[in-house]
Wavefront OBJ file of the C-alpha trace (Angstrom):
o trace
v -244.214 -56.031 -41.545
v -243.972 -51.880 -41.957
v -243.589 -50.679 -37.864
v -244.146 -47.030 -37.574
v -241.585 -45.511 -34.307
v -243.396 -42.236 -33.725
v -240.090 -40.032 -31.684
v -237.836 -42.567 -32.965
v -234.709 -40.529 -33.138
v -235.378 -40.226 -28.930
v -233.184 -42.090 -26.470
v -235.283 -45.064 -26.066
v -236.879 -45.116 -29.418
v -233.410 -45.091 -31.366
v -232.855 -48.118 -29.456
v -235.887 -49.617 -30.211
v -235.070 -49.277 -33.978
v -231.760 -50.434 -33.630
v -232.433 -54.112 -32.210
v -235.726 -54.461 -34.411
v -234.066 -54.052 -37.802
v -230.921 -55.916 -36.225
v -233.537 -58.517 -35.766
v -235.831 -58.984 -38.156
v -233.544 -58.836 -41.551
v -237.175 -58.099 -43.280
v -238.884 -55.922 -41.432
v -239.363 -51.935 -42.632
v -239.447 -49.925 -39.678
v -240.377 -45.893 -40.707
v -239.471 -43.196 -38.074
v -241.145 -39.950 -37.719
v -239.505 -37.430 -35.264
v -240.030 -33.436 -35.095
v -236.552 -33.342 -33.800
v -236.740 -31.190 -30.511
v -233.998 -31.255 -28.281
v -234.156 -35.100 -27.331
v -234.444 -36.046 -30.335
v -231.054 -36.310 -32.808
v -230.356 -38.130 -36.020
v -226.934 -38.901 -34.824
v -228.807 -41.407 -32.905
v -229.713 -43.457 -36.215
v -226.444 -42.632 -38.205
v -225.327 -45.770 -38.149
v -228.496 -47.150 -39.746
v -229.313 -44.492 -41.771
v -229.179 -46.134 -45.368
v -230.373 -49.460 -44.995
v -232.817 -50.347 -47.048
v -235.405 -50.847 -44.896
v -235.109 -47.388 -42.634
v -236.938 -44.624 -43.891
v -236.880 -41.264 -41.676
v -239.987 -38.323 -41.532
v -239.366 -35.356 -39.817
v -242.570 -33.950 -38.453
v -244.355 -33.499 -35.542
v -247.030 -35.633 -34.394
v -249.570 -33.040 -33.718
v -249.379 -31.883 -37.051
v -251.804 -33.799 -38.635
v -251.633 -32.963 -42.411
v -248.285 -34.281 -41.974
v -248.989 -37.377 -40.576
v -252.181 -38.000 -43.242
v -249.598 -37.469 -45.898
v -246.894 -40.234 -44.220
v -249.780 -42.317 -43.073
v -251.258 -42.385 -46.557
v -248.354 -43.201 -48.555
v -246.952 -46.047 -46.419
v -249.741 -48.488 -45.140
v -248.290 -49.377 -41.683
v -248.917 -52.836 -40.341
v -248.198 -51.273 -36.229
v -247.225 -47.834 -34.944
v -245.285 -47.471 -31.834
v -245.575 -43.970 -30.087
v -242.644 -43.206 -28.058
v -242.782 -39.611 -29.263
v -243.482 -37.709 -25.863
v -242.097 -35.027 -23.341
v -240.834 -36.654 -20.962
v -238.612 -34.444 -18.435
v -240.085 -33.887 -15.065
v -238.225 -30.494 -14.568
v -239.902 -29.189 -17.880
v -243.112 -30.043 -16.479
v -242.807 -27.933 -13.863
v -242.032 -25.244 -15.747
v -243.929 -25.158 -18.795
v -246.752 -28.202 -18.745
v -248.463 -27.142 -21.988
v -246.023 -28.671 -24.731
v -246.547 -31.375 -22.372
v -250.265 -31.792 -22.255
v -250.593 -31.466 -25.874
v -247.892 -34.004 -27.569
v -248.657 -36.224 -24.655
v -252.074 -36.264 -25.098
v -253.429 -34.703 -28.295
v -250.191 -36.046 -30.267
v -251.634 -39.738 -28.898
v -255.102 -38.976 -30.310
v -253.458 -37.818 -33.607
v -251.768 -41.182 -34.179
v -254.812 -43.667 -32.886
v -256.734 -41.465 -34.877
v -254.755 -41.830 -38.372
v -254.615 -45.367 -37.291
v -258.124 -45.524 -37.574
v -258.314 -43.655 -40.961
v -255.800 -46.368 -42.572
v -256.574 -49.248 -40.808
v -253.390 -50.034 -38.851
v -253.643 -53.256 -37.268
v -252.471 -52.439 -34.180
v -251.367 -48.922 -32.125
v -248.478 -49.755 -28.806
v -248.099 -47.160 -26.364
v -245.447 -46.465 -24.911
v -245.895 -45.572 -21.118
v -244.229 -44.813 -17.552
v -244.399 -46.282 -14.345
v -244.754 -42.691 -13.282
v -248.905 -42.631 -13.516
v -248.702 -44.481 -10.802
v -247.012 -41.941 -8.457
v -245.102 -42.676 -5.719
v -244.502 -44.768 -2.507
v -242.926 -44.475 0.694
v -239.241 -45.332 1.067
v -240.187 -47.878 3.444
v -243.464 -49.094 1.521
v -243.005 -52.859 0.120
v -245.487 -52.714 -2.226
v -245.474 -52.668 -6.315
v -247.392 -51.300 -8.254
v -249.882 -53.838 -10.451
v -251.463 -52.811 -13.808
v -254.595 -52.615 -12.005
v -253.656 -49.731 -9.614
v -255.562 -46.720 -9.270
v -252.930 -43.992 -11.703
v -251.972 -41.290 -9.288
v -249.310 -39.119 -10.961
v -247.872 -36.327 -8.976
v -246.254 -34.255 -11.849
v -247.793 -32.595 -15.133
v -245.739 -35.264 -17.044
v -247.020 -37.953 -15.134
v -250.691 -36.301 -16.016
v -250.180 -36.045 -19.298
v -248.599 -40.181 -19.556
v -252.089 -41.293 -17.304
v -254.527 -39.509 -19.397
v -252.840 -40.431 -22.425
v -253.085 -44.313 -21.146
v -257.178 -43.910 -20.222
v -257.610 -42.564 -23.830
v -255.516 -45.310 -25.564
v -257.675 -47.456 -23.771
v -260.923 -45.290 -24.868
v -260.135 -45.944 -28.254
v -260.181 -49.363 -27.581
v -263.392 -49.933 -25.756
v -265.350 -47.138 -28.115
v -263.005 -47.904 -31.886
v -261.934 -51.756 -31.050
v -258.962 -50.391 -32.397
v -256.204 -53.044 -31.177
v -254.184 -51.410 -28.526
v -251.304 -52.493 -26.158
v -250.051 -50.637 -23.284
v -246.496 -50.445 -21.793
v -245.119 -49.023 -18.238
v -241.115 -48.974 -17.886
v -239.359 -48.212 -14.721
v -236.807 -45.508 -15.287
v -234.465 -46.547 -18.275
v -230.109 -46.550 -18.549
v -228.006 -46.889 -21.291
v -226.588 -45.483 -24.900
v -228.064 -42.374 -26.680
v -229.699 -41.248 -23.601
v -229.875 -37.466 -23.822
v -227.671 -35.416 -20.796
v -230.406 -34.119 -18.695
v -231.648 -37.485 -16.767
v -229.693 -38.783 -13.659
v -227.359 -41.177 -15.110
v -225.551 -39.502 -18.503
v -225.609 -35.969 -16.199
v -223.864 -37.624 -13.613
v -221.390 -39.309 -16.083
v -220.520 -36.296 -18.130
v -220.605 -34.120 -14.804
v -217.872 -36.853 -13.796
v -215.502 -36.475 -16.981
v -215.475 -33.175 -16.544
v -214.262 -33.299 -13.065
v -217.379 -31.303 -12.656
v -220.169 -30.750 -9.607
v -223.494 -33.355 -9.856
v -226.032 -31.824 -8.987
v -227.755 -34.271 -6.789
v -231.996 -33.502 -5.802
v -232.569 -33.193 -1.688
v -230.333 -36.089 0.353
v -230.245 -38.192 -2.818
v -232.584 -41.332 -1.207
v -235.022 -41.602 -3.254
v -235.279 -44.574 -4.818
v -236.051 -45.962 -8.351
v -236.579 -49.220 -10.429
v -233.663 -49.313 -13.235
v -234.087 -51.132 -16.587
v -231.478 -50.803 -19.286
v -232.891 -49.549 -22.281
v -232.140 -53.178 -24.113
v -234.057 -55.066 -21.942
v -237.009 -52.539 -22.125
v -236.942 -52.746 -26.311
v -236.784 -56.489 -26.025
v -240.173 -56.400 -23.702
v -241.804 -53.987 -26.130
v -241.127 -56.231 -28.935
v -242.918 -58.932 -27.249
v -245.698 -57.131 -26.471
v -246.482 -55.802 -29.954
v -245.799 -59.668 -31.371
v -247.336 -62.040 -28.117
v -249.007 -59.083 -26.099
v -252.604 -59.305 -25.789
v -254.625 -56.585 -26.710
v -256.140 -54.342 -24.747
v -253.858 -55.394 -21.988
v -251.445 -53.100 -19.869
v -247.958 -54.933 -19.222
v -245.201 -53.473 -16.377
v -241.804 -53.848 -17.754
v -239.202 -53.481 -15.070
v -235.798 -55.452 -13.850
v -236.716 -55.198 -9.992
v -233.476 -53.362 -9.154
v -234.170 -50.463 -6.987
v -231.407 -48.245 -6.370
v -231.281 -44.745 -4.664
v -230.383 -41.865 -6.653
v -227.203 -41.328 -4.374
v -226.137 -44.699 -4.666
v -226.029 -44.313 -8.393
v -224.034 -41.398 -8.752
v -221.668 -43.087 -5.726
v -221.589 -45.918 -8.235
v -220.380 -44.129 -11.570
v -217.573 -41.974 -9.658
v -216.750 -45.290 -8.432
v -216.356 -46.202 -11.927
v -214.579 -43.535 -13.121
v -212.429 -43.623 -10.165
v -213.624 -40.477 -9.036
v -214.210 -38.727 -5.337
v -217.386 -38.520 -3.645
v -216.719 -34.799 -2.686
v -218.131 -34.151 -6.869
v -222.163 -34.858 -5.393
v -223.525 -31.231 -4.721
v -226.914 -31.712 -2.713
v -228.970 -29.085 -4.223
v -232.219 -28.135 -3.663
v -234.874 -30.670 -3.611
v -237.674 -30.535 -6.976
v -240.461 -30.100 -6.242
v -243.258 -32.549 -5.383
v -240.230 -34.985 -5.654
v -241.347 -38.494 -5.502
v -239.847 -40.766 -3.115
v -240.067 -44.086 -4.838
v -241.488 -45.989 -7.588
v -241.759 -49.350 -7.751
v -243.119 -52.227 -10.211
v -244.465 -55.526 -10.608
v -243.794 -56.846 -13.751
v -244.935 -60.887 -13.034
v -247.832 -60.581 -15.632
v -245.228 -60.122 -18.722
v -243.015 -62.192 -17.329
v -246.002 -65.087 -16.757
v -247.864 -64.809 -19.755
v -244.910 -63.391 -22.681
v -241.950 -65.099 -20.833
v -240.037 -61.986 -20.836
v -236.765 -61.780 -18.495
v -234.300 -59.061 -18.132
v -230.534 -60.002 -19.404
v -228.436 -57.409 -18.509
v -226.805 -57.305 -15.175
v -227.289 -53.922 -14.170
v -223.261 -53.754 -12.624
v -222.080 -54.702 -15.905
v -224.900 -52.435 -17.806
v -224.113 -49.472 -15.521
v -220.092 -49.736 -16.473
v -220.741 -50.442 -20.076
v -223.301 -47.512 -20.183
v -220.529 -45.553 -18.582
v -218.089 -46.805 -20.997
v -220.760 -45.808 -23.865
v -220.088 -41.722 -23.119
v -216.314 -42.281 -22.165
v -216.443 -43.199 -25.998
v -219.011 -41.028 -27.286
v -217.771 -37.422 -26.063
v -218.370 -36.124 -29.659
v -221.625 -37.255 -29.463
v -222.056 -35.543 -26.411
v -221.321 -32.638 -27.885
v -222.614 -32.757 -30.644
v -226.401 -33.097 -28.936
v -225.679 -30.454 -26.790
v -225.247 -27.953 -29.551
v -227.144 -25.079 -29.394
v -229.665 -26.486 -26.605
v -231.087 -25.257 -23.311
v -229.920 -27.003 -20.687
v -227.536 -26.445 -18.019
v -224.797 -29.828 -17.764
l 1 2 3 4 5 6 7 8 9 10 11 12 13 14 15 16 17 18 19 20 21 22 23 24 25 26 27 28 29 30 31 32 33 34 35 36 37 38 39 40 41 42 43 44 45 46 47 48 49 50 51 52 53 54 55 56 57 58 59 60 61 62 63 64 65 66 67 68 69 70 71 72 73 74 75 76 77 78 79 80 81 82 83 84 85 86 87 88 89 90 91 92 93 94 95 96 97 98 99 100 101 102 103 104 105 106 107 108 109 110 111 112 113 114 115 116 117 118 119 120 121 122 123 124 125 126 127 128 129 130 131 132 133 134 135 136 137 138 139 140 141 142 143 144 145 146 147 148 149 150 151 152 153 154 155 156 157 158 159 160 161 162 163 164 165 166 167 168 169 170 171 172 173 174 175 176 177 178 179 180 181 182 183 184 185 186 187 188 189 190 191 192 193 194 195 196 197 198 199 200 201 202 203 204 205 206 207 208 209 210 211 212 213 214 215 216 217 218 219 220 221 222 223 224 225 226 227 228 229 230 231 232 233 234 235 236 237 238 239 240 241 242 243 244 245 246 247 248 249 250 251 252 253 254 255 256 257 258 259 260 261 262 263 264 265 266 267 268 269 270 271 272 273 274 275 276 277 278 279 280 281 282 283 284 285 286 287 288 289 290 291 292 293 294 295 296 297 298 299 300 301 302 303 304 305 306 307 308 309 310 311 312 313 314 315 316 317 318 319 320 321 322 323 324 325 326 327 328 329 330
């Protein structure tokens, strides 16, 4: 099997090649990445010259690029992780994220088309959904009306109705994914968990949204691979699946927990001002995979929080090696 991992040098999609061709000792997985910001080769160095690991620089809504890739390496499945995916960038500038979110999807369904790829995964958030209330009990199903409340969210829903448009109107074999928010190594400093972390090291002030309560649905970024590869091998198609461990924590609560792991004081949160349209919580059911692929999460998320912590105590020069010559503020 040849797997395509459009944004494959990304936090999750780095570790998405990593247990696949740990795995599968004959499987050739092909990464194409334009390298933006998230995006870093260190994140592959250690795999870089196997055999079956070929890497493309190029962006996915360049499409002479991708008929040229496409073309010379008859994929059996693509798997599009390749997206913007920062909230806060949204809100500033929505338009890089309305067209690699969106157009960047059509490019790759559409070369999938072209060469016959038997089947296209997408790789989605529970954030189409929107929010809940902190007191609300409900999760959301696959079935749920998509309410996002951000541009990124947008751009993730209407990327999900056309993956599913090209199923209805090309019969081209689609799956769907939704992941609650993801932990663990590789993940680029700007989300909660590696800011807070670094912040920590450095004896530094975390920034911390509003009172810190909302609330989210943590997976670590193993678990979430593992459900994607069942998907793309057992997964039905044309079927949406939730992936998600069921532990909600609030946002305070995990940065409490890694100064508590790094033996650090509480008086490092800074409550800043609150983002706007902030949501309050998210919150998944993820029975159907779980019923019908037998997937189940493995990694305790106290022992995958302190090994994830662990991860950057070890990894400084990785840290700063991403952070080269980037724009953003940790």
């Amino acid at each position: 099997m040849k797997i395509c991992v459009a944004g494959g040098a990304g936090f999750i999609g780095s570790n998405f090649i990593h247990y696949m061709i740990n795995k599968y000792r004959d499987m050739q997985i092909v990464c194409i990445d334009a390298l933006t910001y998230a995006g870093n080769l260190e994140n592959l160095e250690i795999i870089r010259e196997n055999i079956n690991f070929k890497f493309y620089r190029g962006n996915i809504l360049d499409e002479i690029f991708l008929n040229k890739v496409f073309e010379k390496e008859n994929f059996d499945v693509v798997v599009n992780f390749a997206a913007e995916s920062h909230v806060d960038r949204s809100i500033k500038n929505g338009k890089i994220f309305l067209e690699t979110n969106i157009i960047g999807t059509k490019n790759l369904m559409d070369m999938c088309l072209k060469y016959n790829v038997k089947k296209y995964h997408h790789v989605s958030t529970d954030e189409v959904y929107g929010d809940l209330s902190l007191n609300d009990d409900r999760k959301f199903l696959e079935s749920d009306v998509l309410k996002p409340s951000s541009t990124y969210g947008v751009s993730k829903a209407s990327s999900d109705m056309l993956v599913m448009s090209y199923y209805r109107t090309f019969n081209l074999q689609v799956t769907i994914s939704r992941c609650s928010n993801n932990y663990g190594p590789y993940q680029y400093p700007e989300k909660l968990i590696p800011v807070a972390i670094i912040k920590a090291i450095k004896d530094e002030k975390i920034p911390l949204y509003g009172t810190g309560e909302n609330i989210r649905d943590w997976i670590h970024v193993y678990d979430h691979v593992i459900g994607i590869d069942k998907i793309i091998r057992e997964g039905k198609v044309g079927e949406i699946y939730n992936i998600s461990s069921g532990v909600e924590v609030s946002n305070l609560d995990i940065v409490k927990t890694i100064l508590k792991i790094l033996g650090k004081d509480y008086s490092l949160i800074n409550h800043v001002e609150d983002r706007l349209g902030h949501d309050k919580k998210y919150s998944i059911d993820s029975r159907k995979i779980k019923n019908e692929l037998s997937f189940e999460c493995s990694v305790n998320f106290k022992e995958g929080i302190e090994e994830t912590v662990n991860w950057y105590l070890n990894n400084l020069t990785w840290v700063e090696e991403v952070l080269k010559d980037k724009y953003i503020e940790v």
